[in-house]
C-alpha positions as CSV (number, residue, x, y, z in Angstrom):
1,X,0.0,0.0,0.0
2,X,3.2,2.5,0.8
3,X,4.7,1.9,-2.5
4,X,4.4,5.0,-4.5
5,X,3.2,4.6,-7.5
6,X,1.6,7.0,-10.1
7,X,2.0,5.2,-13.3
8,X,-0.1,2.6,-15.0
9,X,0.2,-1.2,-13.1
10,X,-1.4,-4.5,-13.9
11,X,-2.6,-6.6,-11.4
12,X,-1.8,-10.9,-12.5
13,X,-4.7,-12.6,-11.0
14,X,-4.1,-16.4,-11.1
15,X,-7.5,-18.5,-10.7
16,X,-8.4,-21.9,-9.3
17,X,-12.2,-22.3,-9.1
18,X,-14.3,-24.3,-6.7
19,X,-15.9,-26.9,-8.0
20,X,-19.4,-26.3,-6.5
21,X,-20.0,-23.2,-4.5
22,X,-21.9,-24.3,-1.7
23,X,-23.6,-20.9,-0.9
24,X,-25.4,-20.4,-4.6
25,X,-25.2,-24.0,-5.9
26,X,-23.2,-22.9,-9.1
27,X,-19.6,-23.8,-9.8
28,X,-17.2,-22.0,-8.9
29,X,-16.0,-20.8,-12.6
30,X,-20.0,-20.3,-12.8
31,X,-19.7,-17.6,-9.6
32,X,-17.1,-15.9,-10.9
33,X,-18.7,-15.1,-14.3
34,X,-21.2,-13.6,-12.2
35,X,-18.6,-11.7,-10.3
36,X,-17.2,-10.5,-13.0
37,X,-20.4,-9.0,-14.4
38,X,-21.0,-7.6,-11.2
39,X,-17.3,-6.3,-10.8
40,X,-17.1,-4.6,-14.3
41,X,-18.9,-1.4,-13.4
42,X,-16.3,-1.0,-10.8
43,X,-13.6,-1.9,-12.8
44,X,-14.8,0.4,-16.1
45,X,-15.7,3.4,-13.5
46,X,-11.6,3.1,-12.2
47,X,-10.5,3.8,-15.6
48,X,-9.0,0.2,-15.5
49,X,-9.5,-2.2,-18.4
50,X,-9.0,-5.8,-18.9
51,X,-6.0,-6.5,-20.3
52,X,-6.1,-10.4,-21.2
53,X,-8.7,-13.3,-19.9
54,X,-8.2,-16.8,-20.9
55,X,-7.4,-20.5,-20.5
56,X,-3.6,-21.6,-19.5
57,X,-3.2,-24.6,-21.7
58,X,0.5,-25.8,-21.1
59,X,3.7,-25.2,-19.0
60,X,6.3,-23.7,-21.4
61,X,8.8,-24.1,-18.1
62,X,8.5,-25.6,-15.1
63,X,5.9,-27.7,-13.9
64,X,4.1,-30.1,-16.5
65,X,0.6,-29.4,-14.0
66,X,-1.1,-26.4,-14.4
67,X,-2.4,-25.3,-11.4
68,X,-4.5,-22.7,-12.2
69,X,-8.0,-22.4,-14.2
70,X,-7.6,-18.9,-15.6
71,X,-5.6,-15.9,-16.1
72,X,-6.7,-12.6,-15.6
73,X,-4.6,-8.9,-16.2
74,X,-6.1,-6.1,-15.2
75,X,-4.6,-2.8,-15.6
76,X,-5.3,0.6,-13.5
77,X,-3.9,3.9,-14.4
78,X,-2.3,4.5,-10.8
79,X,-2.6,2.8,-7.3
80,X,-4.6,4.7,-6.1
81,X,-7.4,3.5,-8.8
82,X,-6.9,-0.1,-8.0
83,X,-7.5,1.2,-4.0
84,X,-10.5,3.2,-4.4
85,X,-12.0,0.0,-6.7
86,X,-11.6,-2.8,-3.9
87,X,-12.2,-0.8,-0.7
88,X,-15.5,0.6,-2.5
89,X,-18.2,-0.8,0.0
90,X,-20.6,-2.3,-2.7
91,X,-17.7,-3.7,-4.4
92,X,-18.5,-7.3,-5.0
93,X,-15.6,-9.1,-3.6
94,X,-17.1,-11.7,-1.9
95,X,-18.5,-12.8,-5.0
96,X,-14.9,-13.9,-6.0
97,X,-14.0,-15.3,-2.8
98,X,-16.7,-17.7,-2.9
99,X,-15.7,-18.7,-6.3
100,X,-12.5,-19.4,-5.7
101,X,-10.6,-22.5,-4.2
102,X,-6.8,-20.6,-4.5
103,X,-6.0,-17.7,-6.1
104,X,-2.7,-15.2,-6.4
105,X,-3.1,-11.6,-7.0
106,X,0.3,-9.9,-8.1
107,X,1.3,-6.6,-8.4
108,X,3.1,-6.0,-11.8
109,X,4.6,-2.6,-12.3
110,X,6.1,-2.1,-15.5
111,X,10.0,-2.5,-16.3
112,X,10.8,0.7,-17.8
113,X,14.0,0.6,-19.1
């Protein structure tokens, strides 16, 4: 949170989905659809877009078990966009909590040489 930043990040979120959600029935890749339709607004209204969404299909290098469902990029202008998104009150987030059985969310910043 300290790390100052002003310039254009991407956050690498890394996806493993339940297999059922017990709460809603659904599975959990099912769930987060929906959280991700309920998310957008948010992430539209933070001047943040989506930079890539999709399937890992095979390890290039290192292990030959993917671990993770899906791969999501998401890049906000500054910090302080990404902040004011997830500490929004009606910000959906336990929608992807429920969806998820493991998850990573790293904080890229650009290598500017």
């Amino acid at each position: 949170m300290e790390l100052p930043v002003d310039t254009p990040l991407q956050m690498l979120n890394l996806l493993k989905f339940k297999e059922t959600v017990a709460e809603t029935g659904r599975t959990g890749e099912a769930q987060y659809k929906a959280y991700m339709k309920a998310a957008m607004p948010f992430i539209q209204g933070s001047n943040a877009k989506v930079i890539f969404y999709g399937v890992p299909k095979f390890t290039v290098i290192g292990p030959e078990v993917l671990e993770w469902d899906k791969v999501l990029i998401v890049e906000y202008a500054t910090k302080a966009d990404f902040i004011n998104m997830v500490t929004n009150p009606d910000y959906p987030a336990h929608m992807r909590t429920l969806a998820l059985a493991d998850a990573r969310l790293i904080f890229c910043e650009p290598f500017l040489t």
